[in-house]
C-alpha positions as CSV (number, residue, x, y, z in Angstrom):
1,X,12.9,5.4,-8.6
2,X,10.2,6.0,-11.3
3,X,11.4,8.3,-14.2
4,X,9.3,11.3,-15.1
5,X,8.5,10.5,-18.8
6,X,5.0,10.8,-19.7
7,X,3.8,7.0,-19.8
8,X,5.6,6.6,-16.5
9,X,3.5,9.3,-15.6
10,X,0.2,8.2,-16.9
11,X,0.6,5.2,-15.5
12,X,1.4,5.5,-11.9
13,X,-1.4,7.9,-12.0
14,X,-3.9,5.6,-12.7
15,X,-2.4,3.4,-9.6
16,X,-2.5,6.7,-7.7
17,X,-6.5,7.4,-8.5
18,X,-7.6,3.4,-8.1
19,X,-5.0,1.8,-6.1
20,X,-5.1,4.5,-3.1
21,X,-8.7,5.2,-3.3
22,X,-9.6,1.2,-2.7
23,X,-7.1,1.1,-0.6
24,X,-8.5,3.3,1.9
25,X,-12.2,2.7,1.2
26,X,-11.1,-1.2,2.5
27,X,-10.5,0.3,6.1
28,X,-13.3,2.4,5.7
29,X,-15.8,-0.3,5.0
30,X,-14.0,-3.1,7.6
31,X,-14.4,-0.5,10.1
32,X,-17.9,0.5,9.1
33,X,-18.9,-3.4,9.1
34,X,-17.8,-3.7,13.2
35,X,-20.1,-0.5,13.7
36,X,-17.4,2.3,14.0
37,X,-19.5,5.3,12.1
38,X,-15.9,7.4,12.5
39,X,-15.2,6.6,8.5
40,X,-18.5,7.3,7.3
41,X,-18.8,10.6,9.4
42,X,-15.6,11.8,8.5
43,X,-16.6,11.5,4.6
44,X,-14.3,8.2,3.9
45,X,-16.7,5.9,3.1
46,X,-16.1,6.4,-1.1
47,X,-14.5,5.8,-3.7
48,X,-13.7,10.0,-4.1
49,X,-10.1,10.0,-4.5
50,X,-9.9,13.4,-3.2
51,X,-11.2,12.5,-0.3
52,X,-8.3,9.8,0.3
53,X,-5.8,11.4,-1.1
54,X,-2.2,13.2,0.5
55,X,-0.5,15.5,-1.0
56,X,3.0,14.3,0.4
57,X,2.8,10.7,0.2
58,X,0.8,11.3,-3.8
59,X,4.0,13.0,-4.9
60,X,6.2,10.6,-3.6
61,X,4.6,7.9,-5.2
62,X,4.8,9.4,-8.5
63,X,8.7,10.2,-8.0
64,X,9.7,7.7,-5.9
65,X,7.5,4.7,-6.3
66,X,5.7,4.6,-2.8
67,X,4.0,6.8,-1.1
68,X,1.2,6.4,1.1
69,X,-3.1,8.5,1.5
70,X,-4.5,10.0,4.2
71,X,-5.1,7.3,7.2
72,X,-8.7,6.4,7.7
73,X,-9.7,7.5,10.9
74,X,-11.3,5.3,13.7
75,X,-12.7,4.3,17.0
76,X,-10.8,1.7,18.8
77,X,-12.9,1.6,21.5
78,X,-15.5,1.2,19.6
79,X,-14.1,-1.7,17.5
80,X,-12.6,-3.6,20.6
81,X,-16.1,-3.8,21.8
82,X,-17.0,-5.4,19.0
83,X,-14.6,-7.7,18.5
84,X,-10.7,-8.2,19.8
85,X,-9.9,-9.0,15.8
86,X,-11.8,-5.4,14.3
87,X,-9.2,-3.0,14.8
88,X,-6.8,-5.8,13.3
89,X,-8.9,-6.8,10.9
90,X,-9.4,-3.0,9.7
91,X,-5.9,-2.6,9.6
92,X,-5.6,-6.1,7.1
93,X,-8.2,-4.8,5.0
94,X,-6.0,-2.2,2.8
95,X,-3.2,-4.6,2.4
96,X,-5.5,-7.4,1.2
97,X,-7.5,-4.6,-1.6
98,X,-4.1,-4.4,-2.8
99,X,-3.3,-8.1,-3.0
100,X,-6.8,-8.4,-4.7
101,X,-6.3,-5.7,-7.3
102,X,-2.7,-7.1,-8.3
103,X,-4.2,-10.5,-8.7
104,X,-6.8,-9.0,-10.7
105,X,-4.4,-7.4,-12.9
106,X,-2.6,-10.2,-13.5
107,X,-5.0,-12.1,-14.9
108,X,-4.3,-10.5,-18.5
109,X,-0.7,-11.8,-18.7
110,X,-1.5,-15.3,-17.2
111,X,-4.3,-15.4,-20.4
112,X,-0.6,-14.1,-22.5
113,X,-3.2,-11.0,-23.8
114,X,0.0,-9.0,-22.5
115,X,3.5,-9.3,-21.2
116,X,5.3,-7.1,-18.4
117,X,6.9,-4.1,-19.6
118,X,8.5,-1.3,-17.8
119,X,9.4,0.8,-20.7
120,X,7.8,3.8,-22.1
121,X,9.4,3.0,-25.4
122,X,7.0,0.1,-26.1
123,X,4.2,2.4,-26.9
124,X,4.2,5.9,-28.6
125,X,6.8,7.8,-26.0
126,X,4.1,9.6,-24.3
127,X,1.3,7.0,-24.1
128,X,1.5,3.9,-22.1
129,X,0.8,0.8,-23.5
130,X,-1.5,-1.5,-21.7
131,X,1.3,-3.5,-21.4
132,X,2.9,-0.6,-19.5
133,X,0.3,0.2,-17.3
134,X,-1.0,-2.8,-16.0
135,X,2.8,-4.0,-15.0
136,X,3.2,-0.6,-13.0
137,X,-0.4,-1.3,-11.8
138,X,0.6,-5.5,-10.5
139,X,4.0,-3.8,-9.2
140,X,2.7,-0.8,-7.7
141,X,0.1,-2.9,-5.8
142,X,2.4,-5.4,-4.5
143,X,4.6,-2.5,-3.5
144,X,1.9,-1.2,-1.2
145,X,0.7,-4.1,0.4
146,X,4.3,-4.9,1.5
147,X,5.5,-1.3,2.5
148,X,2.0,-1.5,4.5
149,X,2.8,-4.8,6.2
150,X,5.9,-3.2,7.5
151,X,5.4,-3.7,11.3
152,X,6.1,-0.2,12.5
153,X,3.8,2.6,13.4
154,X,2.0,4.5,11.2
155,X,1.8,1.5,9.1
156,X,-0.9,-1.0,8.4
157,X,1.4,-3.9,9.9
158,X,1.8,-2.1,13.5
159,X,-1.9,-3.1,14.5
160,X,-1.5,-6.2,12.4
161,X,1.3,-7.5,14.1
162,X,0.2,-6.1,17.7
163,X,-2.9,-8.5,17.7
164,X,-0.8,-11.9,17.4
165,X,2.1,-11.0,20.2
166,X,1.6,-12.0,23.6
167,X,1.5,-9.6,26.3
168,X,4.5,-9.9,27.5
169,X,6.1,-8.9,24.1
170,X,2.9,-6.4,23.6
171,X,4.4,-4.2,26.2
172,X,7.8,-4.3,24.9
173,X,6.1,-3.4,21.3
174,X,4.3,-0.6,22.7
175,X,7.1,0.9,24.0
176,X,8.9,1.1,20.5
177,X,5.7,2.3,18.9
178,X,6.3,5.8,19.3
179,X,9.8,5.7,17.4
180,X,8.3,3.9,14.2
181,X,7.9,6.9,12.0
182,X,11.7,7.4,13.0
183,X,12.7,3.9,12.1
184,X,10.7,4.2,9.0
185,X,11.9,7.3,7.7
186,X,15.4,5.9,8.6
187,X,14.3,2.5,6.6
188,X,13.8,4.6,3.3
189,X,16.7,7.0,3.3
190,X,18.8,4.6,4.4
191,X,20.1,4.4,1.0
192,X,21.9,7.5,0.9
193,X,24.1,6.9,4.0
194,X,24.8,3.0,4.1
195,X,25.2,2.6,0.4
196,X,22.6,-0.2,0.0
197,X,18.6,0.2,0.3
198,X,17.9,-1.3,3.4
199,X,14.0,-1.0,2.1
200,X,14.7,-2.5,-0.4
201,X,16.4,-5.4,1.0
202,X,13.2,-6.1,3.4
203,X,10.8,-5.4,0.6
204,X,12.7,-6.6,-2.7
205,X,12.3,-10.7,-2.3
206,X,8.8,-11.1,-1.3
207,X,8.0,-8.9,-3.9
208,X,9.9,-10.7,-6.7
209,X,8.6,-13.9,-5.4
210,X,4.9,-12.7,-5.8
211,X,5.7,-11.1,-9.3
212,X,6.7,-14.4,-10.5
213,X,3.4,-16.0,-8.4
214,X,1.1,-13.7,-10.3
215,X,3.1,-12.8,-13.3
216,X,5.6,-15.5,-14.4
């Protein structure tokens, strides 16, 4: 969990107002690309973070460490007349922005203009260092793409994953579909009735090994 002193603050604010925003804006465009005007019409198309924003999933990042916007509405039908891939595709896009940004982000310590720090006591107290801020950014990132990838409905990885399975195992997927928020919300409190962070086991080593990919 993220502690509530002021750089800690500060910094997973400025993941929550360009992280979230581009984030959502990927689907947005993706879809707009395959001809699905839902996005644009429904005043997603920017890079507005109110707009994107949810008031639920914003908090919990800030407390918690992950949280989640407002989906991006669109048109299925429209997009699987367009292509098989698009609603796929769509779906890949917000991952990816956040794979892109981290990799952006990193670019500073590969260069050795900064090194990771998680602690507020490297700066002032109540400032972040960029230090600070651009490891919570690199973490932050990497944190969404993966919770995203998470094969299980609402989530980025249930249309993902739904393209590459074969029909047979389609069905059987789309039967389970309608539990996934219940698995989810199972997956992240977990922790308080097992003992262990069963999130954290699924998320935790793909997420160190990219840290030390992009980070060292």
């Amino acid at each position: 969990m993220l502690g509530l002193d002021p750089a800690t603050l500060i910094s997973s604010l400025v993941v929550l107002f360009v992280a979230f925003p581009i984030h959502e804006l990927a689907h947005a465009w993706t879809a707009t690309m395959f001809g699905d005007d839902t996005p644009r019409l429904m005043g997603r198309l920017t890079l507005n973070p109110l707009a994107h924003l949810d008031v639920m999933g914003s908090l919990l990042l800030i407390f918690a460490g992950f949280g989640w916007a407002k989906p991006v509405p669109v048109n299925p039908y429209v997009l699987e007349r367009r292509s098989p891939a698009a609603l796929m595709l769509v779906s890949l896009a917000g991952p990816l922005s956040n794979l892109l940004l981290a990799i952006l982000a990193s670019i500073p310590f590969r260069l050795g203009l900064v090194s990771m720090s998680f602690s507020p006591t490297s700066g002032s107290g109540f400032l972040p260092t960029p230090d600070m801020v651009l490891t919570y950014f690199v973490y932050l990132n990497l944190l969404l793409m993966l919770f995203n990838l998470i094969p299980l409905a609402p989530l980025d990885g249930d249309k993902i994953l739904a393209y590459f399975l074969p029909p047979n195992m389609a069905q059987t997927f789309d039967r389970i579909r309608p539990y996934g928020p219940m698995i989810l919300l199972l997956l992240v409190v977990s922790g308080s009735f097992l003992g262990f962070n069963l999130l954290g086991e699924i998320i935790g080593p793909p997420m160190l090994l990219l840290l030390r990919l992009l980070v060292g």
